[in-house]
C-alpha positions in Angstrom: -42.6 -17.9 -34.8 -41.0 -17.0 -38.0 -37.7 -16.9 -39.4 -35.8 -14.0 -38.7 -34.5 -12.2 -41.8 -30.7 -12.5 -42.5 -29.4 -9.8 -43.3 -26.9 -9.3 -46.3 -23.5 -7.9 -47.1 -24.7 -4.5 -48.7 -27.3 -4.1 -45.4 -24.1 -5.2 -43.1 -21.8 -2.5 -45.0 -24.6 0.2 -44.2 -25.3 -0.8 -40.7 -21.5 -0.7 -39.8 -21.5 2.9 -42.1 -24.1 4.5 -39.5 -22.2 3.1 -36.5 -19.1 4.6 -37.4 -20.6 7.7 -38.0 -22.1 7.9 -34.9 -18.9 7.2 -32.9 -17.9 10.2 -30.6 -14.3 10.2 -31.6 -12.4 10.1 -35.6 -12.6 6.8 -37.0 -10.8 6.0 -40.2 -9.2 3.1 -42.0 -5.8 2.7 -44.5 -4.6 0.7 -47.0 -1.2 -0.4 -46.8 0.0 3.4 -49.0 -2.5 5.0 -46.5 -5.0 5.6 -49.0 -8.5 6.2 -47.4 -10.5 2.9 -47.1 -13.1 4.3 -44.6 -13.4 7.6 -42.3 -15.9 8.3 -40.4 -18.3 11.5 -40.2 -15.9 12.7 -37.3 -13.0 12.3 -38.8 -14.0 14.4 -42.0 -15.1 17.0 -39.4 -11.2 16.9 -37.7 -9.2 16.5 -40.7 -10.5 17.3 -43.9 -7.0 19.0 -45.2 -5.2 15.8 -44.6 -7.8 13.7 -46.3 -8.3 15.6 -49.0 -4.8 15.6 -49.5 -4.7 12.0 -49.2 -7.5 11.6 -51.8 -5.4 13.5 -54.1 -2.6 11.4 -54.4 -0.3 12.7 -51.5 1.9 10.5 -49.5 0.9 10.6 -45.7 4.3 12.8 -44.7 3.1 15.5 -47.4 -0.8 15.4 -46.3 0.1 15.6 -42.9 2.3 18.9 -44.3 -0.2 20.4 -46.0 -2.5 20.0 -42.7 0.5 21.8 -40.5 0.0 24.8 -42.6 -3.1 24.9 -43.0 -3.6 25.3 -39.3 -0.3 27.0 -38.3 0.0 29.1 -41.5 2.8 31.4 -39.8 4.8 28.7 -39.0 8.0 28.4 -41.4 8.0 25.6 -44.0 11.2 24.0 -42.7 9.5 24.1 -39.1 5.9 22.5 -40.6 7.5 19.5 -42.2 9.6 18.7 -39.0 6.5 18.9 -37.4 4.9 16.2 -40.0 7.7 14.2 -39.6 7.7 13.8 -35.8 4.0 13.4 -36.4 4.1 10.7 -38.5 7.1 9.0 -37.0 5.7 9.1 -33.2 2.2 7.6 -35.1 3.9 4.4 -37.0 5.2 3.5 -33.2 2.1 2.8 -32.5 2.1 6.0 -29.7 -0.5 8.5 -29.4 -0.2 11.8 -30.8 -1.9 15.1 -30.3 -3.1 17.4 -32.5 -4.5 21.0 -32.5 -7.5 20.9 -35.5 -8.4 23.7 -37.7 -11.6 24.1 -35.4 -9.3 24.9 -32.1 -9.6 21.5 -30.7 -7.0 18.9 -29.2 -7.5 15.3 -30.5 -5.4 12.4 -29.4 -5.2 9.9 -32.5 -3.3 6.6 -32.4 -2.7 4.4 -35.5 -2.9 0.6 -34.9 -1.4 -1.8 -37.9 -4.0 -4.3 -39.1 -3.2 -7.6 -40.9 -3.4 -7.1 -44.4 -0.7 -4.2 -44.0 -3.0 -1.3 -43.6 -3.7 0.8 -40.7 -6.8 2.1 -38.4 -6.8 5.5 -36.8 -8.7 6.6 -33.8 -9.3 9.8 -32.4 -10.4 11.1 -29.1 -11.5 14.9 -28.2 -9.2 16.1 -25.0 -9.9 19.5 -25.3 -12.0 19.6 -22.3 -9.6 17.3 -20.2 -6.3 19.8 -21.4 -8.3 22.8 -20.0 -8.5 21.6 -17.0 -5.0 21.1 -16.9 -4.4 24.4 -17.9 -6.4 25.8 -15.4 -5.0 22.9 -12.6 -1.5 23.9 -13.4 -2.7 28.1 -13.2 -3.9 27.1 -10.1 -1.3 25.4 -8.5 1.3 28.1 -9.5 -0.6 30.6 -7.9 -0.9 28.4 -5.3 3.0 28.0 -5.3 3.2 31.8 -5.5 1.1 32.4 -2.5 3.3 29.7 -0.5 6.6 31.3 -1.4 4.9 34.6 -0.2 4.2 33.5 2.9 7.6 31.3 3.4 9.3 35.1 2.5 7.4 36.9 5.4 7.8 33.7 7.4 11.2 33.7 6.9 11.5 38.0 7.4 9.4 37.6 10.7 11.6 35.0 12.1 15.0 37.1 11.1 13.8 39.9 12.7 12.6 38.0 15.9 15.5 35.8 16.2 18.6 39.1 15.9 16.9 40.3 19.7 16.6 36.4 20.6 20.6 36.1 19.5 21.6 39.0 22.4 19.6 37.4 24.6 21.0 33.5 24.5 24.1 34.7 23.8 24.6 37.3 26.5 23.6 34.4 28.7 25.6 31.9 27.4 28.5 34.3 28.1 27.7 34.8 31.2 27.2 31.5 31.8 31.2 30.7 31.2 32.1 33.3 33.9 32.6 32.6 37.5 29.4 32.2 38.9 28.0 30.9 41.9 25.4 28.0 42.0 22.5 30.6 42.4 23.9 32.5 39.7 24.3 29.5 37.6 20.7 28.3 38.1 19.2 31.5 36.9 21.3 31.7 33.9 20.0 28.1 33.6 17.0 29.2 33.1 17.1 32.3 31.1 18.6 30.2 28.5 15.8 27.7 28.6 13.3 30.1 28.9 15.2 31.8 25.7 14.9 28.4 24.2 11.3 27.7 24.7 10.5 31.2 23.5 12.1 30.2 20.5 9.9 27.0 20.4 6.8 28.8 20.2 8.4 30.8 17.2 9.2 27.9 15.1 5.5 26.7 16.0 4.2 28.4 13.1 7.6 27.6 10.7 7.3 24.1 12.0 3.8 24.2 10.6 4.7 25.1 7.2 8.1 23.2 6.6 6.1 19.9 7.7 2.8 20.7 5.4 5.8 21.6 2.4 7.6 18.0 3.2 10.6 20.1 4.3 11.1 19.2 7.5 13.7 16.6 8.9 14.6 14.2 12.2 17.8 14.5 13.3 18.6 11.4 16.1 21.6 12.2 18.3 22.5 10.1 21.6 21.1 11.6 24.2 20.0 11.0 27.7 16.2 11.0 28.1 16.1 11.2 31.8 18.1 14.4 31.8 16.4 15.8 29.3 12.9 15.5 31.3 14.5 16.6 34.2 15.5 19.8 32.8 11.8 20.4 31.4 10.4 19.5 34.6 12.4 22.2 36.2 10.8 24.6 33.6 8.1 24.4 33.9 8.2 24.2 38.0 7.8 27.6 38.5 4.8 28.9 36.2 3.2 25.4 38.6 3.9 27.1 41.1 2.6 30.3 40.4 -0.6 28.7 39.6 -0.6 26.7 43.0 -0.3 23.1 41.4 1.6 20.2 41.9 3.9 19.3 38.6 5.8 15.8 39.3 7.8 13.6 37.2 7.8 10.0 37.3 10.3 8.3 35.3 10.5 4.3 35.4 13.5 2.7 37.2 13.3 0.1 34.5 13.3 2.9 31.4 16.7 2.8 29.1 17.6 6.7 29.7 20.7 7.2 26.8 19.0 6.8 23.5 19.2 8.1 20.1 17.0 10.5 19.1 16.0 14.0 18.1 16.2 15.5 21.5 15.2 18.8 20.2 12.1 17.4 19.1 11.2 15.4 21.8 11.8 18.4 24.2 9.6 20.4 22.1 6.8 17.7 22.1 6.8 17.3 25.5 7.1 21.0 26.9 4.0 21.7 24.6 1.9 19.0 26.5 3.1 20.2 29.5 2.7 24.0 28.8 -0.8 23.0 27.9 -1.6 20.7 30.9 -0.9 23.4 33.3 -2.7 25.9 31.0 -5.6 24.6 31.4 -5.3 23.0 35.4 -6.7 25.8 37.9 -6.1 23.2 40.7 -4.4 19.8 41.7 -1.7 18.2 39.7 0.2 17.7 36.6 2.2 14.1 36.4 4.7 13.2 33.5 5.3 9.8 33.3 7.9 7.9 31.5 8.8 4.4 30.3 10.5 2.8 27.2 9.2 -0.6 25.9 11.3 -2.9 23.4 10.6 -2.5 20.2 12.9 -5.0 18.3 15.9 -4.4 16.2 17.4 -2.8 19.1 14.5 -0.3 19.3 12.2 1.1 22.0 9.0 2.4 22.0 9.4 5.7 24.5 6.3 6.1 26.3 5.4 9.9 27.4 2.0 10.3 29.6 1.0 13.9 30.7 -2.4 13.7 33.2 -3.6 16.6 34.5 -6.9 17.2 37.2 -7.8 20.1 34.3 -10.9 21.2 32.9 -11.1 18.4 30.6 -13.1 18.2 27.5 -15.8 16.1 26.0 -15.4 13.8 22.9 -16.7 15.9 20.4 -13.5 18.8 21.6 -11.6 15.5 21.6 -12.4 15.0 17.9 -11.2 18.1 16.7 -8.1 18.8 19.7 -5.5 18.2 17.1 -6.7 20.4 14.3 -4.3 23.4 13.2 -5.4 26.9 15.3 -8.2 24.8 17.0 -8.8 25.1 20.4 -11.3 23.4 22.9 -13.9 26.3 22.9 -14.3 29.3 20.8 -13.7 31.1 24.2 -10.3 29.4 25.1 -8.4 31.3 23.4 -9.1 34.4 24.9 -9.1 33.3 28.1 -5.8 31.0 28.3 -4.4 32.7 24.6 -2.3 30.5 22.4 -1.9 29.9 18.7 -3.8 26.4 18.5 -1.3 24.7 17.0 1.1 23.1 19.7 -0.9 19.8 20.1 -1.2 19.5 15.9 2.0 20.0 15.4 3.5 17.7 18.2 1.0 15.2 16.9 3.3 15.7 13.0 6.4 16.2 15.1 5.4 12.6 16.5 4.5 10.6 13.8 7.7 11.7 11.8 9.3 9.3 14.9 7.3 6.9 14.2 5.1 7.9 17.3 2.0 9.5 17.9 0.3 11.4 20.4 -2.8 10.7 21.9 -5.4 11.7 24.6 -8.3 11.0 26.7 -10.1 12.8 28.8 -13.5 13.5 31.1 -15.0 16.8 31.3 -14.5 18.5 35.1 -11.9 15.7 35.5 -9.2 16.1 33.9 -6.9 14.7 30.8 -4.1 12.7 29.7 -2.1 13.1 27.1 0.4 10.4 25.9 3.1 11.3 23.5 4.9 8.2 21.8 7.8 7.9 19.4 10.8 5.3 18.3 14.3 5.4 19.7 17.2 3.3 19.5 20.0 2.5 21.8 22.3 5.2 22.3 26.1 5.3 22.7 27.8 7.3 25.4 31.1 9.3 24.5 33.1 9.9 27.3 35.6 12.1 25.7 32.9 14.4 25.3 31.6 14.8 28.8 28.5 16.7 28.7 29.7 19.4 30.9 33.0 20.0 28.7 34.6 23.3 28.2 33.6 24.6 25.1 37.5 26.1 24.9 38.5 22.6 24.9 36.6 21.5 22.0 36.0 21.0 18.6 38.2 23.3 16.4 39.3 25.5 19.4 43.0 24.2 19.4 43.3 26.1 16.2 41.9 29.2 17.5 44.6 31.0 18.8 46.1 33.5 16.1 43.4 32.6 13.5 41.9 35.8 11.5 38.0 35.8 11.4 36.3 38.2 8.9 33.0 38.4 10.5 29.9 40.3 8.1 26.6 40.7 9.7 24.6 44.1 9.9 22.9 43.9 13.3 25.5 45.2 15.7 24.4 42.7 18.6 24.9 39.7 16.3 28.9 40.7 15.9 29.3 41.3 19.6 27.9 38.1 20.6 30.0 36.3 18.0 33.4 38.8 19.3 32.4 37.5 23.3 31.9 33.9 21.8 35.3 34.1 20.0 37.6 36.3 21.3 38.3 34.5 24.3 40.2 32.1 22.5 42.5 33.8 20.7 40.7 34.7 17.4 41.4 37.9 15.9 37.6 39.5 14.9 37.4 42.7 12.0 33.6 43.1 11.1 32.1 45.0 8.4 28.3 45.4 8.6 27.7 44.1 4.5 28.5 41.9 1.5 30.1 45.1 -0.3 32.3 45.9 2.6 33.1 42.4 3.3 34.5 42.1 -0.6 36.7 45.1 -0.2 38.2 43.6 3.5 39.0 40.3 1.6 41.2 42.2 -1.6 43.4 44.0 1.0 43.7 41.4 4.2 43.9 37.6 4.2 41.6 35.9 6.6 41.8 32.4 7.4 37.9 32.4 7.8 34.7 34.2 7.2 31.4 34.0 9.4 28.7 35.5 7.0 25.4 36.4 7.8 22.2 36.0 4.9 20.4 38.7 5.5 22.2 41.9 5.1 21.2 45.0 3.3 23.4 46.3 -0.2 24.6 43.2 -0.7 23.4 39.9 0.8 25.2 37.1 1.7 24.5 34.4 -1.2 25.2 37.5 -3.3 28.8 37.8 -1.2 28.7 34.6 -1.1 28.9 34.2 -5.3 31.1 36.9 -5.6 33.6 35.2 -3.4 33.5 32.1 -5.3 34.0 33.7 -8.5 36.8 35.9 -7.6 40.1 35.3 -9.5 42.3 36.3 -6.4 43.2 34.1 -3.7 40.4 34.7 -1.2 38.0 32.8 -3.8 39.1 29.7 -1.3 38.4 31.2 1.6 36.5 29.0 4.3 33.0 30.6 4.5 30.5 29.8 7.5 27.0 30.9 6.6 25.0 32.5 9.8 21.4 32.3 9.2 18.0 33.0 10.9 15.4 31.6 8.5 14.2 28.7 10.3 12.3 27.3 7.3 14.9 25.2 6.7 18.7 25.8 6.3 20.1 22.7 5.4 23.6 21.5 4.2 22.3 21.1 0.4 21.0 25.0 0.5 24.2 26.0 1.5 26.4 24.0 -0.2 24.8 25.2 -3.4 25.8 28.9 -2.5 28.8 28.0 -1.8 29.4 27.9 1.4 31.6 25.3 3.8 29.1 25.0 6.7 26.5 27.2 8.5 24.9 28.2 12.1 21.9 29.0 12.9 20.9 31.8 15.1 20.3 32.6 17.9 24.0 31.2 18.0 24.7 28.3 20.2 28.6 29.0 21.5 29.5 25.1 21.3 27.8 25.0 18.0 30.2 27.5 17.0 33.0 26.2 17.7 32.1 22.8 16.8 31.4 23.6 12.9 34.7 26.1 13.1 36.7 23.6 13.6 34.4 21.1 11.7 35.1 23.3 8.5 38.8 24.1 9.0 39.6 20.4 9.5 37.8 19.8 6.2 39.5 22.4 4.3 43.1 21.8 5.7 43.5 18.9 7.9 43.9 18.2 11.7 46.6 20.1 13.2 47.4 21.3 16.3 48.1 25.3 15.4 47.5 27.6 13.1 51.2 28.3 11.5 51.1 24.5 10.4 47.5 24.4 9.7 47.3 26.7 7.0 50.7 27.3 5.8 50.0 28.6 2.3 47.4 31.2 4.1 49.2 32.9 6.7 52.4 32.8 4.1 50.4 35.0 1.2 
């Protein structure tokens, strides 16, 4: 075999030539004044203003000017050599840099400083890869526009569902603090958690969208399991009934009942399962079961098992069950109705607990559902018994003599809030909008303001602003938002607008008086009646 031939420095020099030329990217090499040592075909191709300029003599900071205007020729000459500047500065820090070319591409160069106190430059096309940014970012903002659309009607629908809801709950919750007999009593019972189930299956499809848009929160509470159950049990007895089906609940002797947890949640969870379960049972029996199991660091694991002797379904429906709007069989839904999307979103619901929910089932014999979730010990309050007078609580000892400016436009929202109120002393003016709610606050003093967001002329983070910026003296006046958009009011929302604390609707009356006084001892202190817990109001 003979030698191979060795090749020599002026072949080496050529070879390396041709592979810089063929490199996909700008390739070029400075001396230590960046004169041009080597650039490759690419390079000429990206910057031939700057090298040329370079080539003539030019310092780097005036090439890379002459280059600016060259491809920005409108741009102003003090504006061009800033530009060079930052150029060149973000370039001798070693960081990448890019740059728009004459021929209406993006390159990325870098500069990397070589021993013998020169430079190499490489350059890499990201046209292609800023396009799709472009058209990424165009995407997602029309994808963000199409969201806030749909939050807007969301949030519309639900205002306009939950004003008729609000006479409904509140009416009964009036009635509810008359004199009633234990018939009576059990009937208003159950209007108001009828009311409140109704309500569930409205939030369904907010719940939906607040969890998919990471907006939705857990709020824990201590609360008594047990009762809770019991109360959802008692429901749901009657629709059993109707259907002819046994609905039982079996709750372990051993199970800790007064934890902490979101009992809203939980109640939601579980009347969906059981709304389902006797949906879909045309005979036998529906059996809640209910354990806790210790979980360490003072934690349970709460154990909720729905079985019914249903329909049940086959693995491949099982597969799919939790899906949004999917249900067993295309025909299900006109037969039993629904939305589809109780089971997903108690599934969510779950597994922001730390749960899950779960379910097995055999075809003609039935299925069980088992919803799961973390709890922790929870810690009784006896001064707070849970059958308290709402007159005896929370900010109620202020309430006689106080002056309430109350602003909402639906005529059933103010009368629920007057029945709620006026029973303890409260003296109520409404106005039916932001404008005439300014005007009542430059001639009268009130010592607090229940404002609803959704009003026509002017609505209530408009009133809300106006209040705040006022010069006169009611620019301090406690404000109480009243709000139906269940997409989320939160204390951050509000707090933003301006406002000291807000209720949702349909307006719980305990939840009323509870953030009244909430907001009034904030703003001025505990004391037991009005004359000495706002002095410097009722004096001006």
């Amino acid at each position: 075999m003979g030698k191979k031939k060795k090749i020599n420095q002026h072949e080496m020099a050529a070879i390396v030539r041709e592979a810089v030329d063929r490199l996909p990217g700008g390739f070029v090499i400075f001396g230590p004044d960046h004169e041009i040592l080597l650039s490759n075909a690419q390079n000429e191709r990206d910057f031939p203003f700057t090298n040329q300029a370079l080539r003539e003599g030019k310092s780097y900071l005036e090439a890379t000017y002459v280059a600016v205007k060259e491809v920005v020729p409108d741009l102003p000459d003090d504006q061009a050599r800033a530009v060079a500047q930052g150029i060149n500065e973000t370039l001798m820090r070693g960081e990448p840099v890019e740059l728009r070319t004459h021929l209406g591409t993006v390159m990325q160069v870098v500069e990397i400083p070589l021993s013998f106190g020169g430079w190499v430059a490489v350059g890499a096309d990201v046209t292609a890869l800023r396009e799709r940014e472009r058209e990424l970012k165009k995407a997602r903002k029309q994808a963000e526009a199409a969201n806030e659309a749909k939050s807007a009607f969301l949030a519309n629908i639900s205002h306009e569902i939950r004003t008729p809801l609000n006479g409904i709950l509140g009416m009964a919750q009036h009635m509810a603090a008359g004199d009633l007999t234990a018939e009576q009593k059990d009937q208003i019972d159950t209007i108001l958690d009828s009311g409140k189930t109704l309500m569930a299956i409205l939030n369904d499809v907010l719940d939906l969208s607040k969890i998919e848009a990471g907006k939705f929160d857990i709020s824990p509470i201590d609360n008594d399991l047990g009762h809770l159950l019991h109360r959802v049990e008692k429901l749901f007895a009657p629709r059993a009934a109707e259907k002819g089906i046994g609905l039982t609940l079996s709750i372990n002797p051993d199970m800790v009942s007064f934890l902490r947890f979101d009992p809203v949640r939980v109640r939601q969870c579980v009347s969906n399962l059981i709304s389902n379960a006797i949906k879909f049972t045309e005979k036998g029996t529906v059996t809640i079961s209910a354990a806790t199991v210790p979980a360490g660091d003072d934690g349970f694991e709460v154990r909720i098992s729905i079985a019914d002797t249903g329909m049940g379904m086959s693995a491949q429906t099982l597969d799919k069950l939790f899906a949004p709007f999917t249900q067993a069989e295309t025909s299900t839904a006109r037969r039993f109705g629904g939305t589809g999307l109780g089971l997903s979103i108690s599934r969510k619901l779950a597994r922001l607990m730390d749960g899950d929910v779960t379910a097995t089932s055999e075809e003609g014999k039935g299925s069980t559902f088992t919803f799961t979730f973390r709890a922790h010990i929870g810690r009784r309050v006896s001064e707070a018994p849970e059958n308290a007078d709402v007159d005896q609580t929370g900010g109620a000892r202020w309430a006689d003599g106080m002056s309430v400016l109350l602003v909402d436009d639906h005529a059933l929202n103010r009368k629920v809030a007057r029945l709620f109120l006026e029973p303890l002393g409260i003296a109520i003016t409404e106005v039916e909008n932001g404008a005439d709610a300014i005007r009542e606050l430059q001639t009268r003093v009130f010592d607090l303001v229940l404002l609803d967001m959704h009003m026509p002329v002017m609505n209530g983070e408009e009133t809300l602003r106006h209040i705040r910026s006022h010069d006169a003296a009611f620019r301090d006046v406690p404000v109480i938002a009243l709000t139906a958009d269940s997409l989320g009011p939160d204390n951050t929302r509000y707090d933003k607008m301006g406002a000291d604390g807000y209720v949702g609707k349909p307006i719980d009356h305990r939840e009323l008086i509870v953030e009244i006084g909430r907001v009034l001892e904030k703003k001025f202190g505990r004391a037991p009646t009005p004359k000495n817990a706002f002095p410097e109001m009722r004096r001006a």
